[in-house]
mmCIF file of the N, C-alpha and C atoms, coordinates in Angstrom:
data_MODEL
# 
_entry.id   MODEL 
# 
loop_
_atom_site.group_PDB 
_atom_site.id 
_atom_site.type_symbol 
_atom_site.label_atom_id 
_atom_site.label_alt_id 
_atom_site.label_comp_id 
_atom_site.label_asym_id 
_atom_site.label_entity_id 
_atom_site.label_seq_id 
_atom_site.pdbx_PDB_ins_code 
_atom_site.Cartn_x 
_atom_site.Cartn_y 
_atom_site.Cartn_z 
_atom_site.occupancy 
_atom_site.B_iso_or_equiv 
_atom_site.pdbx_formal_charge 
_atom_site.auth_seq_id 
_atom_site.auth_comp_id 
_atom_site.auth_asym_id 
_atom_site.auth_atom_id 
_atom_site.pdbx_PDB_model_num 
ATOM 1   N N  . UNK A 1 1  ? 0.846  -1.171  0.000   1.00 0.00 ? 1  UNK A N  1 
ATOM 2   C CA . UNK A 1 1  ? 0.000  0.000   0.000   1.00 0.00 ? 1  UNK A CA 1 
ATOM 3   C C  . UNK A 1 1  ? 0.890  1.233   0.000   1.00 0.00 ? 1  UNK A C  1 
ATOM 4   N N  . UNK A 1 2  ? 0.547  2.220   -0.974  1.00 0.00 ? 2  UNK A N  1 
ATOM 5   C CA . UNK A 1 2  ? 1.256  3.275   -0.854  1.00 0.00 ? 2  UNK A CA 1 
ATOM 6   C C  . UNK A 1 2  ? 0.910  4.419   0.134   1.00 0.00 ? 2  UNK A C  1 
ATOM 7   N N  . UNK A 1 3  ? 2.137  5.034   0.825   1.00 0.00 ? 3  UNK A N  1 
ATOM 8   C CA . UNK A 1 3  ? 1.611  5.665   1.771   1.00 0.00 ? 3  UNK A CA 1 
ATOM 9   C C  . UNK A 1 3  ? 0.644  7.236   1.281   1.00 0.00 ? 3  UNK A C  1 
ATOM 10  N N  . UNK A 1 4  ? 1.530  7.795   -0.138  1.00 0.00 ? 4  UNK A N  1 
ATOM 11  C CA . UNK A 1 4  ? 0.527  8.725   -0.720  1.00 0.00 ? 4  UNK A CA 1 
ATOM 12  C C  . UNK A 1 4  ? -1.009 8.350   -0.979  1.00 0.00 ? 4  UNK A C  1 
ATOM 13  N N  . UNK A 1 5  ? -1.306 7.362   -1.043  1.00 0.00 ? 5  UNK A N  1 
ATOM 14  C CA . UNK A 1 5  ? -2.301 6.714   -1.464  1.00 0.00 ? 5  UNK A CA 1 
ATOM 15  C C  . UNK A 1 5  ? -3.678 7.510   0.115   1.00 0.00 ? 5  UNK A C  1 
ATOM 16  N N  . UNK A 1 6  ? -2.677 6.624   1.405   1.00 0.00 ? 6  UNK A N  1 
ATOM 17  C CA . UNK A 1 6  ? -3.572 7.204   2.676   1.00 0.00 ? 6  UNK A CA 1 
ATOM 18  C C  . UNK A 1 6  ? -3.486 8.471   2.468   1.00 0.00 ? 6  UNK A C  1 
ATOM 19  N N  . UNK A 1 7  ? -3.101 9.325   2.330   1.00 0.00 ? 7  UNK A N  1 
ATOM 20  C CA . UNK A 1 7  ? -3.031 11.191  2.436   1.00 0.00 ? 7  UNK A CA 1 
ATOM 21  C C  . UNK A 1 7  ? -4.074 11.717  0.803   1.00 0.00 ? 7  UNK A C  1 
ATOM 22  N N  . UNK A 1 8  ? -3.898 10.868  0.024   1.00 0.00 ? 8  UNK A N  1 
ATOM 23  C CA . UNK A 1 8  ? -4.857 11.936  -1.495  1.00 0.00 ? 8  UNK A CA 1 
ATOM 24  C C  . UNK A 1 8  ? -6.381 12.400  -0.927  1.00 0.00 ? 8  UNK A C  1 
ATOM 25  N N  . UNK A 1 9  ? -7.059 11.023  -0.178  1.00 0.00 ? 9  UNK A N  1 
ATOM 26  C CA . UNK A 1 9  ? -8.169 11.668  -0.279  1.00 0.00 ? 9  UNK A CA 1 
ATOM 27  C C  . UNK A 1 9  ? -8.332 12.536  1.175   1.00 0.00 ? 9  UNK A C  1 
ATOM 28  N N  . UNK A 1 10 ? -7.557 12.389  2.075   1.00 0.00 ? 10 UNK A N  1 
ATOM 29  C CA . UNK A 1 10 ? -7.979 12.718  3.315   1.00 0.00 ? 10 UNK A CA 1 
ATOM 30  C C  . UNK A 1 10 ? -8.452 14.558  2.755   1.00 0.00 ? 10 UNK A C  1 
ATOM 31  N N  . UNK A 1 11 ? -8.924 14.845  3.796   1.00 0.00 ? 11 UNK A N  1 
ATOM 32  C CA . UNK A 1 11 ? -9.487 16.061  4.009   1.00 0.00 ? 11 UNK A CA 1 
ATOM 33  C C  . UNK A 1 11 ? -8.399 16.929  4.502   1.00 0.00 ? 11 UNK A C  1 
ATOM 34  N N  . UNK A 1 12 ? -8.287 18.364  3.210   1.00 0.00 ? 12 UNK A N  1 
ATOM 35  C CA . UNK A 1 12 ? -7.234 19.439  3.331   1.00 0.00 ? 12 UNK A CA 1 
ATOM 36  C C  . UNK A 1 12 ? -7.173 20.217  4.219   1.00 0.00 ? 12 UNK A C  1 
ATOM 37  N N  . UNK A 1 13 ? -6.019 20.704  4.787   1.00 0.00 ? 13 UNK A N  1 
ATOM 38  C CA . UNK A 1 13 ? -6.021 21.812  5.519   1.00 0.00 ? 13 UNK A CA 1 
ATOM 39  C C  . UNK A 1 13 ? -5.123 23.235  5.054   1.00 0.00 ? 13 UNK A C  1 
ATOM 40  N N  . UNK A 1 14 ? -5.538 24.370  5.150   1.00 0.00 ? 14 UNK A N  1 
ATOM 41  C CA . UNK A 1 14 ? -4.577 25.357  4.678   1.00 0.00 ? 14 UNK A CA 1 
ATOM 42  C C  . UNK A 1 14 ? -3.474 25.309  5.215   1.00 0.00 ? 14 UNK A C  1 
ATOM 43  N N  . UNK A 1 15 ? -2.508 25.901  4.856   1.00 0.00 ? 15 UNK A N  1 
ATOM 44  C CA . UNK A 1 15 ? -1.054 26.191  5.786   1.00 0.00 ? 15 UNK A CA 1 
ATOM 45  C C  . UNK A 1 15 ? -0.333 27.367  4.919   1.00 0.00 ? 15 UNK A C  1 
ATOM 46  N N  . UNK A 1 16 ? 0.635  27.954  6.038   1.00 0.00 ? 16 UNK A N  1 
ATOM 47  C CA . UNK A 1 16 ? 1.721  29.066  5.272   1.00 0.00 ? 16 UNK A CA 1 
ATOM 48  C C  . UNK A 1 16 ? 2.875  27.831  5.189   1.00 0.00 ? 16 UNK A C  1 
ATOM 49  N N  . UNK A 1 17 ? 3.814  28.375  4.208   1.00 0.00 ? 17 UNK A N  1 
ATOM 50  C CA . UNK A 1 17 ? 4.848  28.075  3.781   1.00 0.00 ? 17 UNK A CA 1 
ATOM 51  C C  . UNK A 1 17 ? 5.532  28.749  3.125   1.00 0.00 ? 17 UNK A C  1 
ATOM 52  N N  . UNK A 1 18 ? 6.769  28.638  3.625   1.00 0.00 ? 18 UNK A N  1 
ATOM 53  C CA . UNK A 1 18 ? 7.636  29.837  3.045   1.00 0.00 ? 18 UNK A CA 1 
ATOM 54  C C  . UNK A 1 18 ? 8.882  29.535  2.115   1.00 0.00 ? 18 UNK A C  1 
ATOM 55  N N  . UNK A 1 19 ? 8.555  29.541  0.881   1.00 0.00 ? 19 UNK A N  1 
ATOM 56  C CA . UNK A 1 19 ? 9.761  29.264  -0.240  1.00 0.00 ? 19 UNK A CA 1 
ATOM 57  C C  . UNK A 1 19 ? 10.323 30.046  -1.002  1.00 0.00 ? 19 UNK A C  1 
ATOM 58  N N  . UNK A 1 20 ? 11.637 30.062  -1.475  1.00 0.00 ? 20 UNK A N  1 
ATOM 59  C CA . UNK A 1 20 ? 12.554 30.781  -2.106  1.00 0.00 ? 20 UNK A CA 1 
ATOM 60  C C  . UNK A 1 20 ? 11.600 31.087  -3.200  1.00 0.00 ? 20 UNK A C  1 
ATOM 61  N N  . UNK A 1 21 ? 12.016 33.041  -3.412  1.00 0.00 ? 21 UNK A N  1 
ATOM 62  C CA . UNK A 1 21 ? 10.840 33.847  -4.641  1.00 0.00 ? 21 UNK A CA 1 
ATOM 63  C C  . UNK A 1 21 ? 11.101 32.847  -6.026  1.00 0.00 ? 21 UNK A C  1 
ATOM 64  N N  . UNK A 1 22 ? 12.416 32.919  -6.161  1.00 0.00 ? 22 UNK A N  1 
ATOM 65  C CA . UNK A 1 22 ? 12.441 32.085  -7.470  1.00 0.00 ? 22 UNK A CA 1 
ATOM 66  C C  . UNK A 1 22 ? 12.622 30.714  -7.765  1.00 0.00 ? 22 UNK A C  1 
ATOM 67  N N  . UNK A 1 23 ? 12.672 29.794  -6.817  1.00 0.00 ? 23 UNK A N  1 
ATOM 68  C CA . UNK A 1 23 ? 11.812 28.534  -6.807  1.00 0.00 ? 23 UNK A CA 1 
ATOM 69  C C  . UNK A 1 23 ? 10.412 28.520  -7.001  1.00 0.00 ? 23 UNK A C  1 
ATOM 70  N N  . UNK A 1 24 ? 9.777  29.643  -6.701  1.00 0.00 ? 24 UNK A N  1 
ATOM 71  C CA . UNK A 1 24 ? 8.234  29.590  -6.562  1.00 0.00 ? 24 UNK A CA 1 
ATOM 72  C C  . UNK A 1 24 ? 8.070  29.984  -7.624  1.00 0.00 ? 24 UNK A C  1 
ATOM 73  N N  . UNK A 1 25 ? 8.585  31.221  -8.274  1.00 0.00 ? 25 UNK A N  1 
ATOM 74  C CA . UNK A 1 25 ? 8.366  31.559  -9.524  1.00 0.00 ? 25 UNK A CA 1 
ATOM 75  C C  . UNK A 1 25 ? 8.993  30.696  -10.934 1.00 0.00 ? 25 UNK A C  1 
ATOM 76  N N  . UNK A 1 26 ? 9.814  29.971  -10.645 1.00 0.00 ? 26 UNK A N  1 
ATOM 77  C CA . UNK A 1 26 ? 10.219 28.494  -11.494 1.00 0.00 ? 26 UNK A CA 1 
ATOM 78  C C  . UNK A 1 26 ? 9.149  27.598  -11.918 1.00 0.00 ? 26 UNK A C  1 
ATOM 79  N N  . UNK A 1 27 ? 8.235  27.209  -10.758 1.00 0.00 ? 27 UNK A N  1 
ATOM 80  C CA . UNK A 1 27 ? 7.539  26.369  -10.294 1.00 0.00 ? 27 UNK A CA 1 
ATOM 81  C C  . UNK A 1 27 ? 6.052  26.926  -11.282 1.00 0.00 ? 27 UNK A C  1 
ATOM 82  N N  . UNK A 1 28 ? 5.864  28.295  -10.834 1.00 0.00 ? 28 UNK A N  1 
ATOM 83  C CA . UNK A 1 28 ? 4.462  28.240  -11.545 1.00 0.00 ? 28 UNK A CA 1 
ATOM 84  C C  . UNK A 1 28 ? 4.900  28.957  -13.101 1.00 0.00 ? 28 UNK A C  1 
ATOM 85  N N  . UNK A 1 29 ? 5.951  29.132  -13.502 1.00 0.00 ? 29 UNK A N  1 
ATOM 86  C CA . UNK A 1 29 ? 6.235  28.811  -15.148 1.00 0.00 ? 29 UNK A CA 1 
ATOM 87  C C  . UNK A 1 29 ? 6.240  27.754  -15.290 1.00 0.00 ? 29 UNK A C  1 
ATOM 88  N N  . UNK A 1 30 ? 7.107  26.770  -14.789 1.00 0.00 ? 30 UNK A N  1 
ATOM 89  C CA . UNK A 1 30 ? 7.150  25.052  -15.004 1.00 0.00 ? 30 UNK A CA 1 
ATOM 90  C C  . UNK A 1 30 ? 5.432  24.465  -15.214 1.00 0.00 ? 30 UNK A C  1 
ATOM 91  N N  . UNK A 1 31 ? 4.513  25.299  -14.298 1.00 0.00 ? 31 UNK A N  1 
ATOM 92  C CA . UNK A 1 31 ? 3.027  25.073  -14.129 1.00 0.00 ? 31 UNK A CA 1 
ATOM 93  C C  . UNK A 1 31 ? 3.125  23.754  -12.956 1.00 0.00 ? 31 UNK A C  1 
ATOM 94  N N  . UNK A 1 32 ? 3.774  23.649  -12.490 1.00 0.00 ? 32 UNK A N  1 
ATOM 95  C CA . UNK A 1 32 ? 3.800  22.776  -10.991 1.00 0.00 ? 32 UNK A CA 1 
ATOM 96  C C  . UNK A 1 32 ? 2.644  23.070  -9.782  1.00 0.00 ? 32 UNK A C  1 
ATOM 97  N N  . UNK A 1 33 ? 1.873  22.492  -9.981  1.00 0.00 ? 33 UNK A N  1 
ATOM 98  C CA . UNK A 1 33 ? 0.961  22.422  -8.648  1.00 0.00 ? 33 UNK A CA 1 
ATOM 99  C C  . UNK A 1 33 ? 1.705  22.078  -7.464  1.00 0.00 ? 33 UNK A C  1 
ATOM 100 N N  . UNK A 1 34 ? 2.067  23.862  -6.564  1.00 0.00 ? 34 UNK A N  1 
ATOM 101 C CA . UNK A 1 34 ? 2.819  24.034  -5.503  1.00 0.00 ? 34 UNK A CA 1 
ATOM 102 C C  . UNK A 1 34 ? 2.630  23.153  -4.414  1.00 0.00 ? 34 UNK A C  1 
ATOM 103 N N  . UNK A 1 35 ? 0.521  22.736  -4.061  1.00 0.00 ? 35 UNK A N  1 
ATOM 104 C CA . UNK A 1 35 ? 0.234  22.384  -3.062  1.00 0.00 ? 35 UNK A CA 1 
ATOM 105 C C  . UNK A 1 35 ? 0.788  20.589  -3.285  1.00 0.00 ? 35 UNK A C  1 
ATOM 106 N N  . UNK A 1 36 ? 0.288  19.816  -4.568  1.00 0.00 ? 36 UNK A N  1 
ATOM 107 C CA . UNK A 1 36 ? 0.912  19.139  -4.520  1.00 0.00 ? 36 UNK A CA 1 
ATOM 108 C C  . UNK A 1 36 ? 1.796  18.346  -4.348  1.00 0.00 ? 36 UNK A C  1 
ATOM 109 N N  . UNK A 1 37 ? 3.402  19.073  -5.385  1.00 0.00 ? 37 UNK A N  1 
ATOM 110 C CA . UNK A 1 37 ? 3.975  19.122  -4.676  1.00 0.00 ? 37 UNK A CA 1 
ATOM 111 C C  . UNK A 1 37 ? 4.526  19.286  -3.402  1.00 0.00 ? 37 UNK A C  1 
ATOM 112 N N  . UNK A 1 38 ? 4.261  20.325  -2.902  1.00 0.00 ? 38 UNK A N  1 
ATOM 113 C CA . UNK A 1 38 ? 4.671  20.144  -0.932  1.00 0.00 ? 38 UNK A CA 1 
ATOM 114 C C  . UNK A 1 38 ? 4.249  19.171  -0.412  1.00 0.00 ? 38 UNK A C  1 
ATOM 115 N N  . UNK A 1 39 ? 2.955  18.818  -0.713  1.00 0.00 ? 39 UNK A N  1 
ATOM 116 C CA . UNK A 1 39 ? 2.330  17.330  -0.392  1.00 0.00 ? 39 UNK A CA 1 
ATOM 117 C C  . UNK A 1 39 ? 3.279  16.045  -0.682  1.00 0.00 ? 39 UNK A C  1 
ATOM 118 N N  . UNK A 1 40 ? 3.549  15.866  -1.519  1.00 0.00 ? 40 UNK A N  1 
ATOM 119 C CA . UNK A 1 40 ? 4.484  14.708  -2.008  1.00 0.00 ? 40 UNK A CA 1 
ATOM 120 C C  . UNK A 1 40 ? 5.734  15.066  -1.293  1.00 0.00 ? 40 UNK A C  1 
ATOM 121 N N  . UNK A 1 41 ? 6.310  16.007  -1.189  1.00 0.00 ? 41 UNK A N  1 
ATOM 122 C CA . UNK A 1 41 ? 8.103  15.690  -0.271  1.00 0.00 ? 41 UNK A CA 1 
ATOM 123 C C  . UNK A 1 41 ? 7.407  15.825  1.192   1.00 0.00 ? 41 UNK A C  1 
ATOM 124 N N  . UNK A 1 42 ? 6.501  16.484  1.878   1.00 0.00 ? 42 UNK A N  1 
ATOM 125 C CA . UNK A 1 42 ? 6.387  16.273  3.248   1.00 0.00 ? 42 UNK A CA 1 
ATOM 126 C C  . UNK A 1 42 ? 5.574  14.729  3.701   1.00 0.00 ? 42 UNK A C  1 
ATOM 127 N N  . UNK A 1 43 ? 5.083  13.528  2.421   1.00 0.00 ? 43 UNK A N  1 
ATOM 128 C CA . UNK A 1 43 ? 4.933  12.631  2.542   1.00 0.00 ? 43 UNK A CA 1 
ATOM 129 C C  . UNK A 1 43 ? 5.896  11.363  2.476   1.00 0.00 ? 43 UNK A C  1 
ATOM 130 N N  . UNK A 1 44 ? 7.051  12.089  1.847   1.00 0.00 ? 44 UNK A N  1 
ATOM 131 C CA . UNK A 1 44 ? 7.916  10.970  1.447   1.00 0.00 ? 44 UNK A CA 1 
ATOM 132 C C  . UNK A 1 44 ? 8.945  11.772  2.698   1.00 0.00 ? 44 UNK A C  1 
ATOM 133 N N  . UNK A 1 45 ? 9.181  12.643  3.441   1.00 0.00 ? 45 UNK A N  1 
ATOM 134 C CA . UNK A 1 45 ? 9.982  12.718  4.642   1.00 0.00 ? 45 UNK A CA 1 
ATOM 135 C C  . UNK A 1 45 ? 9.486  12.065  5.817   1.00 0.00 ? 45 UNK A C  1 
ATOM 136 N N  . UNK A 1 46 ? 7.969  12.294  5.833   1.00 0.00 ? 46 UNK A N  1 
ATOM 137 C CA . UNK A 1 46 ? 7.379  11.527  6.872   1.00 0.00 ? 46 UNK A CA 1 
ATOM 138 C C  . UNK A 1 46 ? 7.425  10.107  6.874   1.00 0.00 ? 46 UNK A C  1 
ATOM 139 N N  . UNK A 1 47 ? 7.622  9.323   5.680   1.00 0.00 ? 47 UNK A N  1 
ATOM 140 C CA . UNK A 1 47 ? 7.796  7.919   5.411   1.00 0.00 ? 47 UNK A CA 1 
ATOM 141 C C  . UNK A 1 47 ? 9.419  7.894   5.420   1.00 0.00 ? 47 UNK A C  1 
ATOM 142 N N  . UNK A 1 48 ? 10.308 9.033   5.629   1.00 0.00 ? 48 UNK A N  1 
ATOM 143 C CA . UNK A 1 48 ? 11.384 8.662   5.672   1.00 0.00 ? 48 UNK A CA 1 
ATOM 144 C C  . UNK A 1 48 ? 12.049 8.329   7.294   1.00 0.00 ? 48 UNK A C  1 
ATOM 145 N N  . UNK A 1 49 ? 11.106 9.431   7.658   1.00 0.00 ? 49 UNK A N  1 
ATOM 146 C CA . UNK A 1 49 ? 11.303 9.299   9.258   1.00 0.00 ? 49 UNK A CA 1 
ATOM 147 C C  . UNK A 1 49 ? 10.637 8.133   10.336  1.00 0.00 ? 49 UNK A C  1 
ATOM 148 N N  . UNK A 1 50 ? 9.588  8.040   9.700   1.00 0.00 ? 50 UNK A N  1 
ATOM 149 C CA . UNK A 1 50 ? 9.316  6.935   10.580  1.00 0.00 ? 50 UNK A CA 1 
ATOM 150 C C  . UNK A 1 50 ? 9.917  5.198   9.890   1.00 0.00 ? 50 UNK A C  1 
ATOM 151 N N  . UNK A 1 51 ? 10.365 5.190   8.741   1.00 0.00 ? 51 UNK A N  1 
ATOM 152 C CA . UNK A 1 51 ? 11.429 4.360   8.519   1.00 0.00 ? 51 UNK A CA 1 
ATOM 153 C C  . UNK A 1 51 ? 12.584 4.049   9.535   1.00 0.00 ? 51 UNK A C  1 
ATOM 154 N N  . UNK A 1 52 ? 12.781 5.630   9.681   1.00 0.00 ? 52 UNK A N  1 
ATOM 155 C CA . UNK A 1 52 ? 14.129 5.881   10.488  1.00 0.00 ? 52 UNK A CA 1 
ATOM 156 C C  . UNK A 1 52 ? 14.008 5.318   12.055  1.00 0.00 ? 52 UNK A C  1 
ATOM 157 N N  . UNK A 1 53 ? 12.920 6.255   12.235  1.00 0.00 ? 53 UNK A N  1 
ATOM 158 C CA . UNK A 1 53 ? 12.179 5.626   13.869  1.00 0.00 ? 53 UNK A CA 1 
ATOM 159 C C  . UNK A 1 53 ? 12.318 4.367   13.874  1.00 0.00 ? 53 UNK A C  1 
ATOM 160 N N  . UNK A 1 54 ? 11.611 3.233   13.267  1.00 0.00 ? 54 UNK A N  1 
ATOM 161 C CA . UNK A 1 54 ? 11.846 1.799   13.152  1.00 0.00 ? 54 UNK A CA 1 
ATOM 162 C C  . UNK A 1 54 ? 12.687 0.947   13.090  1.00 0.00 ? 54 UNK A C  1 
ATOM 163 N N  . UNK A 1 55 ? 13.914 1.347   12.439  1.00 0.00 ? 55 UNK A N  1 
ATOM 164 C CA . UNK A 1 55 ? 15.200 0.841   12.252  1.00 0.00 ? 55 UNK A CA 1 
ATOM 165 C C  . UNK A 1 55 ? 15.596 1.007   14.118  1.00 0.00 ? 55 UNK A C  1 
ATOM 166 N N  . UNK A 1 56 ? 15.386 2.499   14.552  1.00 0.00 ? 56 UNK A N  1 
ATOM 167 C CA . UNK A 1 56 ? 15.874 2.818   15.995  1.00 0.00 ? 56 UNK A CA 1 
ATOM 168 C C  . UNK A 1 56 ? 15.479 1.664   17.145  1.00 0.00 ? 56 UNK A C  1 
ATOM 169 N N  . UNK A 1 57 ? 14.349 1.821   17.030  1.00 0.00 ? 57 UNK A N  1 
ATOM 170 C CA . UNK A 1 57 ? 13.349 0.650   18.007  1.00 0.00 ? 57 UNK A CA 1 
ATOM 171 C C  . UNK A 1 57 ? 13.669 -0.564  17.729  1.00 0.00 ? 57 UNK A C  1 
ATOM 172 N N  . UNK A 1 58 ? 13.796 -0.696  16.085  1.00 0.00 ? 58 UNK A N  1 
ATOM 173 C CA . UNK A 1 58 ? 14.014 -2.562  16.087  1.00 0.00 ? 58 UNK A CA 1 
ATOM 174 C C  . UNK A 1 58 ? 15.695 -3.395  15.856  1.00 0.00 ? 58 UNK A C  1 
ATOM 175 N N  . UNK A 1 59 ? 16.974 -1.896  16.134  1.00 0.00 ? 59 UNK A N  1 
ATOM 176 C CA . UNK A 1 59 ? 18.034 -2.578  15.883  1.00 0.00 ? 59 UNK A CA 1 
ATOM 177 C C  . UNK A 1 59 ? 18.410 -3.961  16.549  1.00 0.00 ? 59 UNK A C  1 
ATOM 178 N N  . UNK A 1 60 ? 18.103 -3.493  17.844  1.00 0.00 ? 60 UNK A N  1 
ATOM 179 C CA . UNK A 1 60 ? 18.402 -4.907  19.003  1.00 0.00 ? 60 UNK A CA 1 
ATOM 180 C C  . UNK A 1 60 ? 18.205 -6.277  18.117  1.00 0.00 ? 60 UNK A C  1 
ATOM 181 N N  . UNK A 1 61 ? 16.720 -5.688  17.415  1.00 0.00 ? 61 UNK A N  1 
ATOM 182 C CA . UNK A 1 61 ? 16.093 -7.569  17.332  1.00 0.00 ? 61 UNK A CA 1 
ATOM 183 C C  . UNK A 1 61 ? 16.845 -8.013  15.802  1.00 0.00 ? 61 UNK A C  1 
ATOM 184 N N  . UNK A 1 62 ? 17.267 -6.704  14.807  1.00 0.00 ? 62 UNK A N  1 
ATOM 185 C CA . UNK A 1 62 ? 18.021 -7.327  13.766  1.00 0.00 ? 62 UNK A CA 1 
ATOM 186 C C  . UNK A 1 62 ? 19.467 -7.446  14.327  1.00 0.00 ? 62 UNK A C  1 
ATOM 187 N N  . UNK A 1 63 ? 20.349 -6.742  14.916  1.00 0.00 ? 63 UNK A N  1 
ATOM 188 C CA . UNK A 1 63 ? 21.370 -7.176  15.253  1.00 0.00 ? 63 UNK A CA 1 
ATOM 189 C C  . UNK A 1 63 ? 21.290 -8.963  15.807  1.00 0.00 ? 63 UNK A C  1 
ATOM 190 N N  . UNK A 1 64 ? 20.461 -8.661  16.705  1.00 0.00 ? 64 UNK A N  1 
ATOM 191 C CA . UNK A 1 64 ? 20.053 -10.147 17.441  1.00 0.00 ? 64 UNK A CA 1 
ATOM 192 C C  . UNK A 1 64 ? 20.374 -11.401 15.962  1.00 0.00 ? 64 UNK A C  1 
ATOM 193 N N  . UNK A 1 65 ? 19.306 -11.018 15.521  1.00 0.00 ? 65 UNK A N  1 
ATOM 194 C CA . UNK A 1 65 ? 19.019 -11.998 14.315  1.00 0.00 ? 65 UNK A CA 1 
ATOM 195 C C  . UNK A 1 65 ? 20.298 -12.126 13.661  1.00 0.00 ? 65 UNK A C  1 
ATOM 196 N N  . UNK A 1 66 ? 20.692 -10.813 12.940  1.00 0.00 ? 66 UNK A N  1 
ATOM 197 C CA . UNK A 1 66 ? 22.122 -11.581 12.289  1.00 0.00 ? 66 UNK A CA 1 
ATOM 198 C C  . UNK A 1 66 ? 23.398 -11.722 12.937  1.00 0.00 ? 66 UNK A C  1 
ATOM 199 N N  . UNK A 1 67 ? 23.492 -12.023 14.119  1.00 0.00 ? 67 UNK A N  1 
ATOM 200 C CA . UNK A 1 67 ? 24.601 -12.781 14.732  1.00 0.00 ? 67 UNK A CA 1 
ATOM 201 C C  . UNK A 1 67 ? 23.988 -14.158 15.054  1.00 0.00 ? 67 UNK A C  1 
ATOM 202 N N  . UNK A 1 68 ? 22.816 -14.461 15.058  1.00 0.00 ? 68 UNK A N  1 
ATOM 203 C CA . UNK A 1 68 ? 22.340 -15.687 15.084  1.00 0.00 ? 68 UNK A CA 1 
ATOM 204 C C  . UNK A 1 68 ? 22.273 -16.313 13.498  1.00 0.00 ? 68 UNK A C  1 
ATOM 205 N N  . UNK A 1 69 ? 22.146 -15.465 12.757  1.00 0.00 ? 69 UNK A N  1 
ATOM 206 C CA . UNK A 1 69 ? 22.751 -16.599 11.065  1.00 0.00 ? 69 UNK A CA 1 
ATOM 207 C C  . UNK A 1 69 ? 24.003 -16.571 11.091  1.00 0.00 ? 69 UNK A C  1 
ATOM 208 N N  . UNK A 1 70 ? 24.700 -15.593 11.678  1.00 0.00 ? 70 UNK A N  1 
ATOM 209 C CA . UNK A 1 70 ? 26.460 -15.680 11.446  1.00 0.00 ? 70 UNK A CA 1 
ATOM 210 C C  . UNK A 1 70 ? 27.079 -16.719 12.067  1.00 0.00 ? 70 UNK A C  1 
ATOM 211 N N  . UNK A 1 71 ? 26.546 -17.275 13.290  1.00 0.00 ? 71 UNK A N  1 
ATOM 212 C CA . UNK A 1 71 ? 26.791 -18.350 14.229  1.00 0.00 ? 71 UNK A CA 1 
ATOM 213 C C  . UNK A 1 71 ? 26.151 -19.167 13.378  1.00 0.00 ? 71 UNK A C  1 
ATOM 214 N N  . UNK A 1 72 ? 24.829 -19.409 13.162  1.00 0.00 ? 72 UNK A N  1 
ATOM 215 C CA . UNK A 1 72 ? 24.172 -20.873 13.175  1.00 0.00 ? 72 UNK A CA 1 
ATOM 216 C C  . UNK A 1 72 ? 23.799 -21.067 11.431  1.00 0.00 ? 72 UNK A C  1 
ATOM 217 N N  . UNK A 1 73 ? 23.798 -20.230 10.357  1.00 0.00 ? 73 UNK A N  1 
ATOM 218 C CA . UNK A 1 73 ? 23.410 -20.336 9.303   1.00 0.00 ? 73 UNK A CA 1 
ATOM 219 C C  . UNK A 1 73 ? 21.569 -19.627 9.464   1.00 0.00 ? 73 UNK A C  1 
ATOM 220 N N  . UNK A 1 74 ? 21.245 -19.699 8.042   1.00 0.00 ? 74 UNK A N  1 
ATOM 221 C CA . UNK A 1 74 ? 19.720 -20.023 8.200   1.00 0.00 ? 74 UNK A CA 1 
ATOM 222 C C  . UNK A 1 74 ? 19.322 -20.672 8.765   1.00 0.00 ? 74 UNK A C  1 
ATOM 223 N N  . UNK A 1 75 ? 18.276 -21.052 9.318   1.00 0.00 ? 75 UNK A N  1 
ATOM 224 C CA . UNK A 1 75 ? 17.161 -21.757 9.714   1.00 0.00 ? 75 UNK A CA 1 
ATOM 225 C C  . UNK A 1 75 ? 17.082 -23.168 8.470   1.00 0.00 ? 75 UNK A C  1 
ATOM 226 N N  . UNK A 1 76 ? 16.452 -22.547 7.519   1.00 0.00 ? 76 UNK A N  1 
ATOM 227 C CA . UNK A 1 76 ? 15.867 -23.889 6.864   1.00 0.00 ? 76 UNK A CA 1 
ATOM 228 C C  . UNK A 1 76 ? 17.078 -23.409 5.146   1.00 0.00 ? 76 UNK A C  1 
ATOM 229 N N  . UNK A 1 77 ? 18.435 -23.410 5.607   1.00 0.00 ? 77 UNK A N  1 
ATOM 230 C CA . UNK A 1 77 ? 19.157 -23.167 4.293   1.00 0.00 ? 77 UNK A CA 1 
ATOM 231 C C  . UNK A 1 77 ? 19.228 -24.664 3.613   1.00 0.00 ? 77 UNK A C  1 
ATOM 232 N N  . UNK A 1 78 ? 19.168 -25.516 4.732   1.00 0.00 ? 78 UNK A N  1 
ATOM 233 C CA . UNK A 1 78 ? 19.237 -26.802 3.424   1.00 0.00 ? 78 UNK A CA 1 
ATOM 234 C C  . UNK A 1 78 ? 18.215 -27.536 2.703   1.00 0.00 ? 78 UNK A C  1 
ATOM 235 N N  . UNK A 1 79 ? 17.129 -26.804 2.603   1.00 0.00 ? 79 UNK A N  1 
ATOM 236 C CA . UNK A 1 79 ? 16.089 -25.902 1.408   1.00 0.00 ? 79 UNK A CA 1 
ATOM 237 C C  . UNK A 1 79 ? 16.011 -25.002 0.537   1.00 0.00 ? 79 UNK A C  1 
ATOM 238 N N  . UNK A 1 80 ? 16.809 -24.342 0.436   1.00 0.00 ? 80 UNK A N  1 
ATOM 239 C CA . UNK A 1 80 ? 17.518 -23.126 -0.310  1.00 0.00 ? 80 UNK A CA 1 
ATOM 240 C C  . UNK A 1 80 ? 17.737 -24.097 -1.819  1.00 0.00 ? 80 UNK A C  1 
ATOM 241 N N  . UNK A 1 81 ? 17.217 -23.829 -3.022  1.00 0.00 ? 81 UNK A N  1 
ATOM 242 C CA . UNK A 1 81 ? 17.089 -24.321 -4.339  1.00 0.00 ? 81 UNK A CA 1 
ATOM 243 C C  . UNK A 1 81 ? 18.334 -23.396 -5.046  1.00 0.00 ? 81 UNK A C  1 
ATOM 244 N N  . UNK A 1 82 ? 19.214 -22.474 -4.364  1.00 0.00 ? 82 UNK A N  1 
ATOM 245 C CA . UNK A 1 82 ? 19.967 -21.876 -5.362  1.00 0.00 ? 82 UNK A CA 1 
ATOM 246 C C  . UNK A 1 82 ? 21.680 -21.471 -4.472  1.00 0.00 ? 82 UNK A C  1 
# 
């Protein structure tokens, strides 16, 4: 599931934002839908961060895990077809 997917239809809210004059003026020659856009990078930072968050919370249990294949192998490697 894409995470833009949860945010298209939700219900908008206004906001200020403050961007460089001639980025903005780039943008609406380019004809770039500003709100859009801002929408799409403050969705893909928020999916970057709580990526980030997750990695934080779950290092223990992957560290855990791969010193337990480094010691013991896979689990079921002598099933492994390749």
């Amino acid at each position: 599931m894409s995470t833009t997917s949860n945010y298209a239809s939700a219900t908008k809210k206004s906001t200020n934002v403050s961007l460089a004059e001639n980025l903005l003026a780039e943008a609406k020659e380019l004809r770039i839908n500003v709100s859009q856009a801002a929408e799409a990078g403050v969705t893909r930072a928020v999916a970057e961060k709580r990526a980030e968050i997750w990695l934080k919370e779950n290092w223990e249990a992957i560290e855990s895990s791969n010193t337990y294949v480094e010691k013991h192998g896979l689990p079921l490697e002598k099933y492994r077809m390749f």
